[in-house]
C-alpha positions as CSV (number, residue, x, y, z in Angstrom):
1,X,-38.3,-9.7,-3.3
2,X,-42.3,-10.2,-3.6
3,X,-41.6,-12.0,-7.3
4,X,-38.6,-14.1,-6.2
5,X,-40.6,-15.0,-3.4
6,X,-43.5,-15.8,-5.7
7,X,-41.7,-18.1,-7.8
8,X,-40.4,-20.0,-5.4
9,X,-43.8,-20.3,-3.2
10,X,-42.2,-18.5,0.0
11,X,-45.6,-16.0,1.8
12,X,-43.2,-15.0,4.3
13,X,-40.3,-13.7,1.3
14,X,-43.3,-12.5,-0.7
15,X,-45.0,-10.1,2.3
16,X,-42.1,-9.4,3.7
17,X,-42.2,-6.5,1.7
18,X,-45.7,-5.2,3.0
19,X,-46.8,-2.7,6.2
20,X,-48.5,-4.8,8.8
21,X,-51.6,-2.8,7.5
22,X,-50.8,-2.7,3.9
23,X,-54.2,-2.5,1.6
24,X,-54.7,-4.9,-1.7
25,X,-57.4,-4.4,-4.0
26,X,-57.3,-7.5,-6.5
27,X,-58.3,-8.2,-9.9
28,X,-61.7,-9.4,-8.6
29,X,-62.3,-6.4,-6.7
30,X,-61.7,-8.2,-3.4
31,X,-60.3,-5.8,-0.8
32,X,-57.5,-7.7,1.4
33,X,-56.1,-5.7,4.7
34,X,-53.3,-6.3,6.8
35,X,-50.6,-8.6,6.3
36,X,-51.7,-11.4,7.7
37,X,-54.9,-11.9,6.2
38,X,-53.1,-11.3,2.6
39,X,-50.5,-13.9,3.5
40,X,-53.4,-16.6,4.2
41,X,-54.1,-15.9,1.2
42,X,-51.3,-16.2,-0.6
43,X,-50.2,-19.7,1.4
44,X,-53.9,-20.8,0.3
45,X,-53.0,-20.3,-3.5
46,X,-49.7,-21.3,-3.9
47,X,-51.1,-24.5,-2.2
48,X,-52.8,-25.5,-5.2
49,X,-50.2,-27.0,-7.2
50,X,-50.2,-25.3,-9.6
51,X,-47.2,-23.9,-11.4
52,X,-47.6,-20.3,-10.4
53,X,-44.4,-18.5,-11.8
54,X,-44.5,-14.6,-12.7
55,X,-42.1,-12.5,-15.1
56,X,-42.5,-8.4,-14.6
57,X,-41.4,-4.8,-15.8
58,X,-41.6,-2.0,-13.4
59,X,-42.9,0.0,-16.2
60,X,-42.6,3.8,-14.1
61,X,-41.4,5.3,-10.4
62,X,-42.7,8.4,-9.5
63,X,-41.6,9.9,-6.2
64,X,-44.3,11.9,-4.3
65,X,-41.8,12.6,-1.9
66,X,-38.3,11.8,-0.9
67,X,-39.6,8.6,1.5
68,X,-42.9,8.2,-1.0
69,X,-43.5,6.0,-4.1
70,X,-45.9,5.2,-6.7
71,X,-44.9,2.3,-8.7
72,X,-46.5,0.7,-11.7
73,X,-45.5,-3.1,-12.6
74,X,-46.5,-5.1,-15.2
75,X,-46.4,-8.8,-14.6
76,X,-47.1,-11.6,-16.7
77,X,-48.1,-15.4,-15.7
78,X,-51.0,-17.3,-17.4
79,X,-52.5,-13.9,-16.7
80,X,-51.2,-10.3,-17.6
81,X,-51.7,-7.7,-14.8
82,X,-50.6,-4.0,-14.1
83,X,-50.1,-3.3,-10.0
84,X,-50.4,0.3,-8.7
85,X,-48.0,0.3,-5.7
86,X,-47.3,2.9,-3.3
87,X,-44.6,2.7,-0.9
88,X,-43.0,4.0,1.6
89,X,-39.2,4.1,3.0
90,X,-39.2,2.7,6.8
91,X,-35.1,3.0,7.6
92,X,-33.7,1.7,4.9
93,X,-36.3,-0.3,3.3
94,X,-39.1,0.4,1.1
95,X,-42.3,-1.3,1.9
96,X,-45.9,-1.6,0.1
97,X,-48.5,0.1,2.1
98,X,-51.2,-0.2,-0.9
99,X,-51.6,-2.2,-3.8
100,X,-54.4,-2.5,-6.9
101,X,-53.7,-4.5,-9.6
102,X,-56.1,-4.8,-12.8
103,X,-55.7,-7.6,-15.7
104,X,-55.2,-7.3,-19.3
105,X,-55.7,-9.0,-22.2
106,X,-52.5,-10.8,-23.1
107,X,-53.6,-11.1,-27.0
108,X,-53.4,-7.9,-28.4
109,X,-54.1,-6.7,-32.2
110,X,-50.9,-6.6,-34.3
111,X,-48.7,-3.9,-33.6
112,X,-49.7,-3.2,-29.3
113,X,-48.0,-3.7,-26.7
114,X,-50.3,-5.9,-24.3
């Protein structure tokens, strides 16, 4: 839901898969709480004009416990990133209560995977 909503410049599609208190740490080493404050954020962006589209891989799942996830994604744009997500079934939806994300090269020498 976050990436469709991403591609199509929608804050309220993208966060509506975030706790009211969810924690971001970004690529810059900015720390973002709560939901509203990220969405400003993300309405701020997307307001740029530029063409912000992402492709990603969720690259592993590993289930602490039956209602707890840690999720690693791998998402490409203009920039290549890896999120750590954890998340957490409320009913029957999973939300993100904490996210960091770190970049990556996307050139890479021959034979890796960036």
């Amino acid at each position: 839901m976050f990436y469709e909503g991403w591609n199509t410049h929608d804050a309220d599609k993208m966060t509506s898969v975030y706790t009211d208190d969810i924690d971001n740490v970004d690529t810059y080493g900015e720390w973002h709480k709560g939901k509203a404050e990220i969405r400003e954020d993300i309405v701020q962006l997307h307001a740029s004009g530029r063409d912000l589209r992402k492709t990603y891989t969720v690259e592993k799942i590993r289930f602490l416990k039956p209602d707890v996830a840690v999720i690693q994604v791998r998402s490409l744009s203009t920039v290549g990133n890896i999120g750590t997500y954890v998340m957490t079934r409320q009913g029957d939806k999973w939300l993100v209560v904490s996210f960091t994300k770190v970049g990556y090269s996307l050139t890479s020498k021959a034979g890796e995977k960036p």
